[in-house]
C-alpha positions in Angstrom: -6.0 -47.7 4.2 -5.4 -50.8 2.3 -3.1 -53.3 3.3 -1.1 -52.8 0.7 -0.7 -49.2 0.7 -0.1 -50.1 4.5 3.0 -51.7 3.5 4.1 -49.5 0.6 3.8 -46.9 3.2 5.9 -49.2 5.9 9.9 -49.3 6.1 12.1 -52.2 8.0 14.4 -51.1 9.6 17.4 -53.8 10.5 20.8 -54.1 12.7 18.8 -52.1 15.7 21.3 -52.3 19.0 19.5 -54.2 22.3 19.3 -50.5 23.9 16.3 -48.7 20.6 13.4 -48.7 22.0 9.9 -47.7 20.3 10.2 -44.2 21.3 13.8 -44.1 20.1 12.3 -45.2 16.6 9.6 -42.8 16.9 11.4 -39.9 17.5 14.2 -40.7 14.7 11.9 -41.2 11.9 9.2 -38.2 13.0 11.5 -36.0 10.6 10.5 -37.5 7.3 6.6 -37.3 8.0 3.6 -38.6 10.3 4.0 -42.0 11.5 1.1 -44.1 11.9 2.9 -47.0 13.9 5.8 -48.1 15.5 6.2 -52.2 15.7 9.5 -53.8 17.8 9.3 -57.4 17.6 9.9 -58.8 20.9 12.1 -61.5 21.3 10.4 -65.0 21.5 13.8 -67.0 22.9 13.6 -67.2 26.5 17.1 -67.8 27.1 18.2 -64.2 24.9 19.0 -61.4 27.6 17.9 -58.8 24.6 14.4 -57.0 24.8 13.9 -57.5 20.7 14.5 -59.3 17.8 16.8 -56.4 16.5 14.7 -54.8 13.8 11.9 -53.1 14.0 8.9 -51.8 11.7 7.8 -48.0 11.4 4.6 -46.9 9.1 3.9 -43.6 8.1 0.7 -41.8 7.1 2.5 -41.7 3.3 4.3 -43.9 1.2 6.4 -40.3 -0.3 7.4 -40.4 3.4 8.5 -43.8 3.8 10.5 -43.3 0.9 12.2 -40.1 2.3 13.1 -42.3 5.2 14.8 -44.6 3.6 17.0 -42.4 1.3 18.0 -40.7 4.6 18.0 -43.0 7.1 19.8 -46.5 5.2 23.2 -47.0 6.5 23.0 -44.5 9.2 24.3 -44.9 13.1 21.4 -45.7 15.6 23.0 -46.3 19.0 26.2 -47.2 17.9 24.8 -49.7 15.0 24.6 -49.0 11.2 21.3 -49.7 10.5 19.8 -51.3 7.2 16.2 -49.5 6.3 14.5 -50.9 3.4 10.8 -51.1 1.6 9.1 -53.5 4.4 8.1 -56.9 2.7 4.4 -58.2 2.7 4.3 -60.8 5.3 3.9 -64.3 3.7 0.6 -66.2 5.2 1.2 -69.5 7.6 -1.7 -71.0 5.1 -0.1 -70.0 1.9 2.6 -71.6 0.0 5.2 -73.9 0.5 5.6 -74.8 4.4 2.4 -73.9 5.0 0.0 -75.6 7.3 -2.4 -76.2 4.4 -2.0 -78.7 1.6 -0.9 -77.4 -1.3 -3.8 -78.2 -3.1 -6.3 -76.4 -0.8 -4.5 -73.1 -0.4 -7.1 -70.7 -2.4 -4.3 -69.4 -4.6 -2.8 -72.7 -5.5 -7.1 -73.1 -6.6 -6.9 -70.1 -8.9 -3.9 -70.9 -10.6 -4.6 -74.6 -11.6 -8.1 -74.6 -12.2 -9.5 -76.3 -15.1 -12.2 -75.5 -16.9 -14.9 -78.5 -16.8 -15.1 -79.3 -20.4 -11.4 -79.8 -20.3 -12.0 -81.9 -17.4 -14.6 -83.4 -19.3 -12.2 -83.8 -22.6 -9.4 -85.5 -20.6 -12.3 -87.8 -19.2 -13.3 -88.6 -22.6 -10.0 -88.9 -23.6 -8.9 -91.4 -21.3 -11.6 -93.6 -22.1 -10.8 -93.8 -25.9 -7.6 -95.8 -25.0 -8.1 -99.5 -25.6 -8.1 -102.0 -23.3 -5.6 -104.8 -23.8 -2.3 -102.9 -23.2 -0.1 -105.4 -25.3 -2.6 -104.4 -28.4 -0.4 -103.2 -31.0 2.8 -105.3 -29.6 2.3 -108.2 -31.9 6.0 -109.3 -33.2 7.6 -107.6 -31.2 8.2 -110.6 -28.8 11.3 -111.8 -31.2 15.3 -109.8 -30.5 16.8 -108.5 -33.7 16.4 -107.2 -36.5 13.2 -107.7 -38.7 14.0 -110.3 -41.5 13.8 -109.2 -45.1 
């Protein structure tokens, strides 16, 4: 499977109480079709008492179950919680983009959508040196305030 069918076929699910667990996931979504995968975040902050970040991930085999899931499953109780199930988002890359641990102008996609062609490169080189040299060419007369006598 593609990665992006894997994530057409993968809903979020949000607002999970401290007590779901994968299992709990796995056996509230196992209605709506085969589930592939079951991802609970665990919580990075050492300091937090809870076991996860309070949302989880759940991919199933089909995208027409993922979708069944949602219509049936958005706003519903889970342990006490209303929970928020949506279309899961593509992940955005740590190299891509703004905040990203690339420059800009190296990301691969930043490439694609700025290059130039090399005769334009070649016209703008040519162009630039068609300008003339002395900057104040042009200015002559210019050096006197008011208007221009008659």
């Amino acid at each position: 499977m593609t990665d992006t069918a894997r994530w057409k076929s993968t809903v979020y699910i949000g607002g999970l109480a401290p007590v779901v667990t994968a299992a709990n996931l796995h056996d509230a979504f196992i209605p709506f079709g085969e589930i592939a995968d079951v991802s609970l975040p665990k919580n990075e902050n050492p300091n937090s008492t809870d076991p996860h970040r309070g949302f989880a991930y759940v991919e199933f085999e089909d995208a027409e179950d993922a979708k069944e899931a949602i219509d049936n499953m958005d706003q519903s109780e889970l342990f006490g919680r209303v929970i928020k199930v949506s279309v899961a988002k593509v992940p955005k890359s740590a190299d891509s983009g703004l905040g990203a641990k690339k420059a800009l102008w190296e990301q691969e996609s930043w490439l694609a959508e700025n290059a130039v062609a090399e005769e334009d490169r070649l016209a703008h080189e040519q162009a630039q040196n068609t300008r003339p040299e002395d900057p104040m060419q042009g200015l002559e007369g210019l050096d006197v305030a008011g208007p221009k006598p008659e």
